[in-house]
N, C-alpha and C positions, 0 to 999 in steps of 0.2 A: 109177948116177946117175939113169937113167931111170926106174928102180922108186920110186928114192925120190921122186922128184919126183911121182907118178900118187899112190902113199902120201901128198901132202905136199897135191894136189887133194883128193883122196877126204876127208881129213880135214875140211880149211876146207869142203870142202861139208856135212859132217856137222856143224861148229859151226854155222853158218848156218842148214839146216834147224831145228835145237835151239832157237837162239836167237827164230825166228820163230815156230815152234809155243807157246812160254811167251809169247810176245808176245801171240800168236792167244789165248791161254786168258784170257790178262788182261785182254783188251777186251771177253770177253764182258760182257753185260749182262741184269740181271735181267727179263727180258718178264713176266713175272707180275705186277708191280704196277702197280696201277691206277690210283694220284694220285703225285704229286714236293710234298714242301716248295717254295715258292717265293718268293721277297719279291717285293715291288712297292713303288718308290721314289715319292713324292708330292712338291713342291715349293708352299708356301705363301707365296707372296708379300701383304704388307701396309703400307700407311699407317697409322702409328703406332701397328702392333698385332704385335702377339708373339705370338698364337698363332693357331689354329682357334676357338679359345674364344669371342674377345672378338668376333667376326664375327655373331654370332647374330642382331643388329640392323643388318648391313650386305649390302648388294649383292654378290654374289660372282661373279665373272668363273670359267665353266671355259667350255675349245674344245669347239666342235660336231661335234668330230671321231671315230675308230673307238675313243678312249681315255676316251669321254666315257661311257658307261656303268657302265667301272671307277673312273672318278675319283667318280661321284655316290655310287655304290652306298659303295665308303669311307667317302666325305662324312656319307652318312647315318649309318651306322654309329660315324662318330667324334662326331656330332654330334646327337644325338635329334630335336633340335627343328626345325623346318621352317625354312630358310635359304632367301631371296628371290635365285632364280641368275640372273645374267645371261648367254648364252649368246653368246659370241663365235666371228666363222668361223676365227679364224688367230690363232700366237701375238702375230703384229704389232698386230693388232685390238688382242686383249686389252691389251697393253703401253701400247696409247695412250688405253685407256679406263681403264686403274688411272693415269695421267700427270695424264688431263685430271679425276680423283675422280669419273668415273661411275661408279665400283665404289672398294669401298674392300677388298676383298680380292679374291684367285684362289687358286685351287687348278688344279695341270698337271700331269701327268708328268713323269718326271726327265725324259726324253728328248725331250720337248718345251722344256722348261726351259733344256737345252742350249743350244737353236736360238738363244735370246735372247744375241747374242754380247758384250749390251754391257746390264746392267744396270743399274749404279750412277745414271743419271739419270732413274731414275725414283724413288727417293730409299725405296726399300722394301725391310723386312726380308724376307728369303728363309730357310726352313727346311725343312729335310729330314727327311720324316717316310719312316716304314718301314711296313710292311702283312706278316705272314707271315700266308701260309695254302697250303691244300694247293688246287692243283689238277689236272686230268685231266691222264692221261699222253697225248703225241698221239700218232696211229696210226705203227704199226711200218712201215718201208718194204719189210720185207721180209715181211710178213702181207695190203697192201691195196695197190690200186692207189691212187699219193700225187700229189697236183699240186703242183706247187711254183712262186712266182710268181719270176721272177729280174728283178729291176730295177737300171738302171745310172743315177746322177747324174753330172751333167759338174763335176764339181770335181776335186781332189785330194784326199790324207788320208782322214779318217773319211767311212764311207757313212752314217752314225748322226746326222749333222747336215741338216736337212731342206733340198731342191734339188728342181727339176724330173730328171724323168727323159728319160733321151734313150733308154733302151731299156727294152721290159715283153714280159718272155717267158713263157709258161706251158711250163715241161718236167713231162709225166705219166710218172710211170714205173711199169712193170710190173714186178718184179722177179722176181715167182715164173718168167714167163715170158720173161724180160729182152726186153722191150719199151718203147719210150721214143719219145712224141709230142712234137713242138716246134709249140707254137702264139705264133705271132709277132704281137702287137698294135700297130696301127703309135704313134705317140709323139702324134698332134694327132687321134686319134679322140676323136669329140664322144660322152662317154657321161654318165651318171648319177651325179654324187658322192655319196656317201652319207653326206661329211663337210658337206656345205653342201645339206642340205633334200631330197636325189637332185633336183636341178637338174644343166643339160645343163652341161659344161664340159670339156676340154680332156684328156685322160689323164694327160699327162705335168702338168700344174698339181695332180691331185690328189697327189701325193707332197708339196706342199708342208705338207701338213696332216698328214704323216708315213707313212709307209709303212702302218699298220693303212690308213689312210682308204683308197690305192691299190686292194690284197686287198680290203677288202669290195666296193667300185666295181667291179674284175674278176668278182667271185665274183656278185654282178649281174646283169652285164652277160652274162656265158656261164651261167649255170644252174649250177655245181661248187660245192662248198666244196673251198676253198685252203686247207691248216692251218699248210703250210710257206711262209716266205718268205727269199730270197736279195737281199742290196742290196749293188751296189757300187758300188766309186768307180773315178777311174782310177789310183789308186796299187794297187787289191787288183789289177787287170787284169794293170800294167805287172810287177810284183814278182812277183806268183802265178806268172805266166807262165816267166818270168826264173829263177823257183826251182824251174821243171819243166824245163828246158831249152831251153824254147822251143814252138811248137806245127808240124807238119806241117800243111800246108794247099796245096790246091791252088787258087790265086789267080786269080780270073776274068777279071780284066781289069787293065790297067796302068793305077795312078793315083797321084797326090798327094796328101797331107793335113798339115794344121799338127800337130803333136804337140802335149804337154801343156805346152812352154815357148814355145809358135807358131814352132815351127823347122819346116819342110819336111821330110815325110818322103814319098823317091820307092819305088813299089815297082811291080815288073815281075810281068806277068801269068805263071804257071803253078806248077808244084809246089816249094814249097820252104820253111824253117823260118823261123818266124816269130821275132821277140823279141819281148818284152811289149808296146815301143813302137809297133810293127811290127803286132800284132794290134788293138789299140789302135786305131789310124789306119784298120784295115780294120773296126771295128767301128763308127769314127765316120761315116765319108765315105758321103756322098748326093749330092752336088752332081753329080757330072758324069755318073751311072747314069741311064738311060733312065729304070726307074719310079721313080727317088728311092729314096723310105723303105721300097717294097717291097723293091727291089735291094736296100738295105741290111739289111733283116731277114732276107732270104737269107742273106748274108755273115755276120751274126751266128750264123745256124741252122748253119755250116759250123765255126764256130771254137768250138761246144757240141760240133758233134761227133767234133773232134780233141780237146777235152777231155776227154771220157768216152773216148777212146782209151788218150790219155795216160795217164787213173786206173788204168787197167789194167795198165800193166807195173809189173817188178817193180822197180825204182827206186822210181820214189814211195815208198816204204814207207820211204825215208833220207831223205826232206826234208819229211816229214809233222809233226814239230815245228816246223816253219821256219814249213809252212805253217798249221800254226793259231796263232802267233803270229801270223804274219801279217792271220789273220781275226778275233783280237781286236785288234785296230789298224785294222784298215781296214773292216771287213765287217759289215753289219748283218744278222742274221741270228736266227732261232730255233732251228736247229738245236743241238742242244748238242754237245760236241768229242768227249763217247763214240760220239754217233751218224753223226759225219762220220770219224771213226777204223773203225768198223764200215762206211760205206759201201767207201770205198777197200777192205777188206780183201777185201768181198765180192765186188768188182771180179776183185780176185788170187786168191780161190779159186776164182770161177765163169769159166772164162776163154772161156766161149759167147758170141759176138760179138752186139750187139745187133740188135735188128731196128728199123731207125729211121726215121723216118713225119715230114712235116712240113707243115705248112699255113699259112695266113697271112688272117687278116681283110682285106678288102676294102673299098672302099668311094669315095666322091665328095667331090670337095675343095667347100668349101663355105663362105661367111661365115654368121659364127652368132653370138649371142649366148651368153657364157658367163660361169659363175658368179663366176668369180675377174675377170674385167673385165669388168663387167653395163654400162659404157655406150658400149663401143666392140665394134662386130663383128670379129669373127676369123676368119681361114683356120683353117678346121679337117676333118677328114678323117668326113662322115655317111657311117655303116658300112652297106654295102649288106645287109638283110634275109636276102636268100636266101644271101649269106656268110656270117652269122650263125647261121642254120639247120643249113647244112653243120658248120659250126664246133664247134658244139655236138653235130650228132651222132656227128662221130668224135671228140668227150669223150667220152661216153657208152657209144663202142663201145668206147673203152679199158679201161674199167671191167667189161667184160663179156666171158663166157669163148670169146675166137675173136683170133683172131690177127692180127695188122697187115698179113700179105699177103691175105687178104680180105678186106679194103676195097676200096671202088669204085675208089680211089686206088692208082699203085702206091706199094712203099714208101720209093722214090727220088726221086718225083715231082718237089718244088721243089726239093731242092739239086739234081737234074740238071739245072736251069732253065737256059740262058742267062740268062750275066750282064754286060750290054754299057753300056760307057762313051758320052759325048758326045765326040766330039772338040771340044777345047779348044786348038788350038795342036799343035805337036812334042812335048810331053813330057808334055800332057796335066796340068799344071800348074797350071789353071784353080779357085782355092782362096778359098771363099767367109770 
């Protein structure tokens, strides 16, 4: 009986292997080619006009945002003859300049198009046009050092419908040398929008002009080009999480926070598994931490790196269908699903623990004038200079052939931070 049963292991362990190696062969992907077919969706909004056509002699409403290049350059091309554009900052704009007939057409992106939750009173045909053509394939993650922008909106459901953002992270990854930088940008830094004239405004306001405007505004502001971008919501958080089994984390301090239904959610400080909810609350909460939005960009930097733990065991590879369902539902994203299938795998083949580095822009709280409210001053966070300098140059060293324990920094530096609450009462329950 004992024989058989070691016989009965040894086997299920040789199906298994089998099964995983023809998995492993399937996910390869072709690196050789240099463009993908691609469509690009266009949405034509009009007063009493049915196409592109009849616009030739009308005003045309497109946003001044990071899609407004792709939408002209189509324009042109669908359209020979020179068209008098009226240049709007936001889908909202737009919508109330085609209402009140200062433009008698638009042309947006689907994705922008989206955003408009409620069309019908503005009494205009809407048409969906297509665009194929081929373009660049983006760099491989496992050939270049890749930055990737990850943004979080405070809503539910789709990350795909435009919101301010309450978290902007840059993860750099190294992969040949499995190395990975978290550079945390706080949510009310006053930088440059590139969707509104590169006037000064608010970080987290330029999301509202859609995640491209975000990445170029980053990609600015630090000197990088960003190819990759990551956007979620709190349902990709809460679920994601929930269909990994939860996250390890060692919790720095005991606090409180409203969850996604403003139910109270209590969690005690030290090591222990998280639930989506549970992570969630520790990604949102600022109020009762000494430096605020620093403290919490820490906390956020901690639960990036129980996730890159997580991708690593051998589990994940059974809920990896769950999970890109999941991220067509909730997740905004460029990544396509062969290349987040090849991330994870390479996770599980390369099982060399990372080397992980983290830092955090700086800076002084401030009233400022900004783009998205130009007649009222705002609290916003002016990014100190010489944080900026720093910031950028261990971008730069990531990119370059030397390793993340020789930096001036060690490689533990902020998550080892102390991370200490305000006392608020007995149960520290103090919930803005």
């Amino acid at each position: 009986m004992c024989k058989t049963r070691i016989w009965l292991f040894i086997l299920i362990g040789i199906i298994i292997t089998i099964t995983i190696s023809i998995f492993l062969i399937m996910l390869r992907i072709d690196r050789s080619l240099d463009t993908i077919s691609s469509t690009y969706s266009y949405v034509f909004l009009g007063l009493d006009k049915s196409g592109l056509e009849e616009c030739r002699d009308e005003r045309l409403g497109v946003i001044e945002n990071s899609d407004f290049s792709s939408v002209v350059g189509f324009l042109r091309s669908y359209i020979e003859d020179e068209v008098v554009l009226q240049e709007e900052v936001s889908v909202n704009t737009l919508a109330l300049s085609l209402k009140n007939k200062d433009i008698g057409c638009a042309l947006l992106s689907y994705d922008l198009y989206e955003s408009l939750s409620d069309t019908h009173y503005l009494k205009a045909t809407a048409t969906l046009i297509h665009e194929h053509k081929e373009i660049e394939v983006l760099p491989s993650l496992f050939q270049d050092t890749v930055h990737v922008l990850v943004s979080g909106i405070d809503q539910l459901g789709s990350a795909k419908y435009l919101g301010r953002s309450d978290m902007n992270m840059i993860i750099s990854f190294n992969m040949k040398r499995k190395e990975v930088l978290l550079t945390s940008i706080p949510r009310d830094s006053y930088v440059e929008s590139v969707c509104r004239g590169n006037r000064f405004d608010k970080l987290t306001h330029t999301s509202n002009d859609g995640i491209g405007c975000t990445v170029k505004s980053v990609e600015r502001l630090l000197g990088i080009h960003i190819p990759y971008y990551i956007r979620v919501s709190f349902s990709s958080v809460i679920e994601g999480v929930d269909l990994l089994g939860g996250l390890v984390i060692d919790v720095p301090m005991t606090f409180c926070e409203y969850d996604e239904y403003k139910r109270v959610v209590y969690i005690d400080k030290g090591k222990q598994t998280l639930t989506g909810t549970e992570v969630l609350a520790l990604a949102r909460h600022r109020y009762t931490l000494v430096e605020g939005d620093m403290d919490r960009n820490r906390n956020q930097q901690l639960i990036i790196k129980a996730l890159l733990a997580k991708t690593m065991q051998f589990q994940t590879v059974f809920v990896l269908e769950d999970l890109l369902r999941l991220a067509e539902r909730t997740v905004d994203t460029n990544f396509t699903s062969d290349q987040i299938y090849e991330f994870i795998m390479f996770q599980m083949e390369d099982t060399r623990r990372y080397a992980l580095s983290t830092q955090n822009l700086t800076g002084y709280s401030r009233l400022r004038m900004t783009a998205s409210v130009p007649h009222v001053p705002l609290s916003v966070l002016e990014i100190s200079q010489d944080s900026l300098v720093d910031v950028r140059e261990r971008l730069k060293e990531i990119e370059q052939d030397i390793t993340l324990e020789e930096f001036r920094y060690s490689v533990e530096s902020d998550l080892g931070k102390e991370i200490s609450s305000i006392p608020r009462g007995t149960n520290q329950c103090h919930i803005k």
